[in-house]
C-alpha distance (Angstrom), angle and dihedral (degrees) to the residues before:
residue distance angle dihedral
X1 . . .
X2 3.74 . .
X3 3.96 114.7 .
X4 3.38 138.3 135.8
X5 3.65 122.0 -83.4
X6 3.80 143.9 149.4
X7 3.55 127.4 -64.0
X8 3.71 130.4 -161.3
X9 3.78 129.7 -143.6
X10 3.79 101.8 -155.7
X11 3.36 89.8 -169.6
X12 3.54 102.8 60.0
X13 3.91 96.0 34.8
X14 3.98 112.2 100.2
X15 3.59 89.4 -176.8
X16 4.00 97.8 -110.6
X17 3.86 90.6 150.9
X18 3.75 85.9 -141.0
X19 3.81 85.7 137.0
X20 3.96 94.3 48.5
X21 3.65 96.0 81.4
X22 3.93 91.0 42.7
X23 3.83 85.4 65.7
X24 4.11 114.5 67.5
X25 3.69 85.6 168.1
X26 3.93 91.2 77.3
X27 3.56 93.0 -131.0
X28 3.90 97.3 128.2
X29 3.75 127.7 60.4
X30 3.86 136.6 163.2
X31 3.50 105.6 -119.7
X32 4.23 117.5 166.0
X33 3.48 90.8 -6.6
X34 3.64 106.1 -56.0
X35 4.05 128.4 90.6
X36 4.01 102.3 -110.7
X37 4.01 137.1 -160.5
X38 3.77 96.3 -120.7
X39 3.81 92.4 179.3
X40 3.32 139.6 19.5
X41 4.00 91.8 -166.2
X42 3.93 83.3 52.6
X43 4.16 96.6 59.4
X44 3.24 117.4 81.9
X45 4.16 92.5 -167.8
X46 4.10 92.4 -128.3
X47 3.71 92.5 117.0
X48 3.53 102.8 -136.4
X49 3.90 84.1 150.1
X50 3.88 100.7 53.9
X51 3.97 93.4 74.9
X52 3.79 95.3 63.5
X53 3.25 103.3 48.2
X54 4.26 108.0 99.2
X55 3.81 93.8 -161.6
X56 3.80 98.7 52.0
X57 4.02 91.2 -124.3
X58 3.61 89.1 148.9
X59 3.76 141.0 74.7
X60 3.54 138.1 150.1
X61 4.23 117.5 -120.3
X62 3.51 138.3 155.8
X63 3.19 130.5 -84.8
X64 3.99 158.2 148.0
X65 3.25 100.5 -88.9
X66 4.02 139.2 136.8
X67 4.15 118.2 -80.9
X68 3.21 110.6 -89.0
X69 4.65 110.0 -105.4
X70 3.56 112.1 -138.0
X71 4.18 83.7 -178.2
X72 3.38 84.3 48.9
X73 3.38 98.2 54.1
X74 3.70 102.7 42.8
X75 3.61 83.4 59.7
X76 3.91 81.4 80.1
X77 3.86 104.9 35.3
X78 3.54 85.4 56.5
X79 3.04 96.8 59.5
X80 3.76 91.7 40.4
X81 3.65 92.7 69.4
X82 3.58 143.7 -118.6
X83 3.78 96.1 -50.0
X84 3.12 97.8 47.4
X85 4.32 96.9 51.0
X86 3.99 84.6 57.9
X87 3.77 89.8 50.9
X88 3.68 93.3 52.9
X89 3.57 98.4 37.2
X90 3.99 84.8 50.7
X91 3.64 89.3 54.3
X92 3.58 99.4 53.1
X93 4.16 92.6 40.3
X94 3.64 91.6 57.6
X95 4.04 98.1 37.3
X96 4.12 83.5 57.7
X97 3.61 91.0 -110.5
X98 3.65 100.5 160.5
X99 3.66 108.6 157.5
X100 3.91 95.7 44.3
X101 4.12 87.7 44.5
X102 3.68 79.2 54.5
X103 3.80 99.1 48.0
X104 4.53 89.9 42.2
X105 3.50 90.3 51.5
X106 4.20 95.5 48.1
X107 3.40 83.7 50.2
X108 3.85 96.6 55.2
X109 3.88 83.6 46.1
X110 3.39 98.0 53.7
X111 3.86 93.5 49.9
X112 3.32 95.9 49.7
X113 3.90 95.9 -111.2
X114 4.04 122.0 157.2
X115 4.23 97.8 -118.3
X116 3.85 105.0 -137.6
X117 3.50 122.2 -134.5
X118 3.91 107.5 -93.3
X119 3.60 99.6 165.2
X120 3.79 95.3 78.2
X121 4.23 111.2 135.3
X122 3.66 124.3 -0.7
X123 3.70 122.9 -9.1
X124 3.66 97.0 -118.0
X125 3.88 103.1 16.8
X126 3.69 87.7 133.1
X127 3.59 90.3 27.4
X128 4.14 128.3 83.2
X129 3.64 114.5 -65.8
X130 3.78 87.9 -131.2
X131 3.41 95.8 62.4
X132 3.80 97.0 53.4
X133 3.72 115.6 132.8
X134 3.54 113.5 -118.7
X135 4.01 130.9 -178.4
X136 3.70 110.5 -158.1
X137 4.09 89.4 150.7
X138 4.27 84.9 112.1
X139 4.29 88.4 46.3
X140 3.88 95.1 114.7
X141 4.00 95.0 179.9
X142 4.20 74.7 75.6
X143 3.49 97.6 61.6
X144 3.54 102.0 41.9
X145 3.78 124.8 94.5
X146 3.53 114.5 -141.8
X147 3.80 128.1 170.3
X148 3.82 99.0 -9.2
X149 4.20 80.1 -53.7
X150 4.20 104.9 151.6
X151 3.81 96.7 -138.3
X152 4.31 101.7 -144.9
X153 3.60 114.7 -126.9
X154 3.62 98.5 -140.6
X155 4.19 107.6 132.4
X156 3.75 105.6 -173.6
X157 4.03 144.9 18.2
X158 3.43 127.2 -103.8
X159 3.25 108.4 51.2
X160 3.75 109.8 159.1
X161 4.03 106.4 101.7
X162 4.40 92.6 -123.3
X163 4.02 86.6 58.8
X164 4.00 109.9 34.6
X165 3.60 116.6 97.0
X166 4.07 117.1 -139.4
X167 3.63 86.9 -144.9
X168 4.00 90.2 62.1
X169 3.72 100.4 120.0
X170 3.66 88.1 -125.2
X171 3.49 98.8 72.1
X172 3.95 98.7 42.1
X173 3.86 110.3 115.8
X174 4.02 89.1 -13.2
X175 3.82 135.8 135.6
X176 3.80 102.9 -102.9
X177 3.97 130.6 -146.7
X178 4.11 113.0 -151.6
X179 3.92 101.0 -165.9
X180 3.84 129.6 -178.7
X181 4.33 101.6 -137.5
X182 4.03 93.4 -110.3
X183 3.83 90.4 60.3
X184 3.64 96.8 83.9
X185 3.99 94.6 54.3
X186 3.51 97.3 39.5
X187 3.90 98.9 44.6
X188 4.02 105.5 61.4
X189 3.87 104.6 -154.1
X190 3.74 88.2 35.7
X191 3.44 91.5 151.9
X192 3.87 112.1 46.0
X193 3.82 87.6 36.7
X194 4.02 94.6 49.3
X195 3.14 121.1 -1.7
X196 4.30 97.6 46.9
X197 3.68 93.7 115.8
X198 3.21 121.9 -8.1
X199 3.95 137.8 91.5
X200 3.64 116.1 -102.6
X201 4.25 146.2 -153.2
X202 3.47 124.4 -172.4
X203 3.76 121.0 -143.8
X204 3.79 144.8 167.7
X205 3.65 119.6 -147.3
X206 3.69 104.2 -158.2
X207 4.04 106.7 27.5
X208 3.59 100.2 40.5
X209 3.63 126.6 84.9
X210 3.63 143.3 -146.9
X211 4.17 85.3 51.1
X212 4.01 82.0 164.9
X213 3.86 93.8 72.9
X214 3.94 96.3 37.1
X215 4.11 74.2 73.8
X216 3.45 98.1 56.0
X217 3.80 90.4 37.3
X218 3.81 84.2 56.2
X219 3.97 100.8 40.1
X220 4.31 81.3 53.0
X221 4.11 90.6 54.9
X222 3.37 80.7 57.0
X223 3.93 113.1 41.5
X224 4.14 98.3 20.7
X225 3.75 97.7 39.4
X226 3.61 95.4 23.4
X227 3.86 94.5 -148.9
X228 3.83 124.6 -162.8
X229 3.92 103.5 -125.1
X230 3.64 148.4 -21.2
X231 3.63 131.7 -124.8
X232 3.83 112.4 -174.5
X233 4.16 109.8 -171.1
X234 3.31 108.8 -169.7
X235 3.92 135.8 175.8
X236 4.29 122.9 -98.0
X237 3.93 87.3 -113.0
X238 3.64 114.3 110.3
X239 3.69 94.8 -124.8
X240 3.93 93.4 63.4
X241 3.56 103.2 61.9
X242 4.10 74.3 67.8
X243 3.70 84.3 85.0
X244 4.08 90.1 46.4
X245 3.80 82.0 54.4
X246 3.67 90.0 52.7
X247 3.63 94.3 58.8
X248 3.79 101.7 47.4
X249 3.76 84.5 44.8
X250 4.13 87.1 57.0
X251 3.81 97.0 37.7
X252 3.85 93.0 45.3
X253 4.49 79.1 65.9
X254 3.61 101.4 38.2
X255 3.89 113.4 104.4
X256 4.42 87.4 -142.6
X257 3.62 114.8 61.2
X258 3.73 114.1 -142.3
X259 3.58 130.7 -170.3
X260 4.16 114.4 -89.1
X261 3.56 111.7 -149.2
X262 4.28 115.9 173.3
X263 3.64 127.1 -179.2
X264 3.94 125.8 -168.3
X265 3.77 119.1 -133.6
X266 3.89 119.7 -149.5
X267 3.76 117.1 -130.1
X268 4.21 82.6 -119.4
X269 3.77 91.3 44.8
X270 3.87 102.4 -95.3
X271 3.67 120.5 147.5
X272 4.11 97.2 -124.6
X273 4.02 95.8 170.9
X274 3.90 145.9 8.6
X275 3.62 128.6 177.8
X276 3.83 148.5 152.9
X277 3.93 109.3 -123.2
């Protein structure tokens, strides 16, 4: 599959090992003098490694590569020690990692191993400031109208579907809007009309990648935050009901069943069809 993962400039590398530490995964390894890519099931692609290393040797690129294990890789944090869990767990909570946080920590269950807490400080302190979860649901200079201003209706930051956490407590037991990017341009009173509250993730079904994990992302809305319903507004092109797909495909594997709710968006901003699924 194509993902992103770690690549290695052999050149460059002098074999420090600065990075090893950086990676509880166990994916890198000095071997001969050089810092190697032992697996590719073992690299999750997050970079964590690429910051420490002072001669820029690494990068992260996409490739055809194997999926990344989670199972598999637990198999080495484990081993690793109780330090080293918390790191990875860490890593994964504040990269938005959901489904593999899910998968680490129901393997630490099922072995009987004490989960440490890995939530301590800011969600994404170590993360990308981007993807910092912000609540500004209570903000009332946003709802106010004042001097023909159009307040938005938008209650919390991220929104794009690869970077919002389902455990945001925005989304738990909340109406939530699915919508394809071009929505919001086409569709003039996006934001009264859809938006008004609700939660919210914005996808694109044909240029984004990693559709795989939009799945699990969606299947977590579901079972972790146990939303109310979904409403996915999509465009008339035939590539955007992609993302409609995307959501049956997730609900059909959730163990709740939530109300599905699409609406299709003319390319002039027309409302051409609503419907409950």
């Amino acid at each position: 599959m194509l993902r992103d993962i770690i690549i290695i400039n052999e050149e460059k590398c002098n074999g420090c090992g600065l990075c090893v530490p950086n990676c509880p995964e166990g994916a890198l390894q000095v071997i001969d003098g050089k810092v190697r890519l032992v697996s590719d099931l073992l690299c999750d692609g997050l970079g964590a490694c690429v910051g420490e290393c002072p001669v820029g040797a690494l990068k992260v690129e996409k490739r055809e590569v194997e999926p990344y294990d989670e199972r598999k890789v637990m198999e080495n944090i484990i081993k690793a020690g109780k330090n080293t869990i918390k790191a990875h767990l860490k890593h994964l909570y504040e990269h938005n990692q959901i489904a593999y946080l899910e998968i680490a920590l129901n393997v630490l269950k099922e072995k009987n191993i004490e989960i440490p807490d890995f939530k301590e400080g800011n969600m994404h302190s170590g993360g990308c400031p981007g993807s910092q979860i912000i609540d500004f649901s209570e903000d009332k200079a946003l709802n106010s109208e004042v001097n023909g201003y159009v307040p938005s209706q938008l209650r919390q930051w991220p929104i794009q579907l690869h970077l919002v956490s389902p455990e945001a407590p925005y989304y738990s037991k909340a109406d939530v809007l699915l919508a394809a990017d071009c929505t919001a341009f086409a569709y003039g009173n996006f934001h009264n009309d859809f938006l008004k509250g609700k939660a919210i993730a914005i996808a694109c079904p044909k240029l984004d990648e990693g559709q795989d994990i939009y799945v699990e992302k969606i299947k977590n809305l579901v079972d972790v935050a146990k939303i109310n319903t979904l409403t996915v507004v999509i465009m008339q092109v035939p590539c955007c009901f992609g993302l409609l797909e995307l959501a049956k495909k997730a609900l059909s594997q959730t163990n709740r069943k939530v109300p599905l709710k699409y609406v299709v968006v003319s390319l002039r901003g027309e409302i051409l069809e609503e419907s409950w699924v």
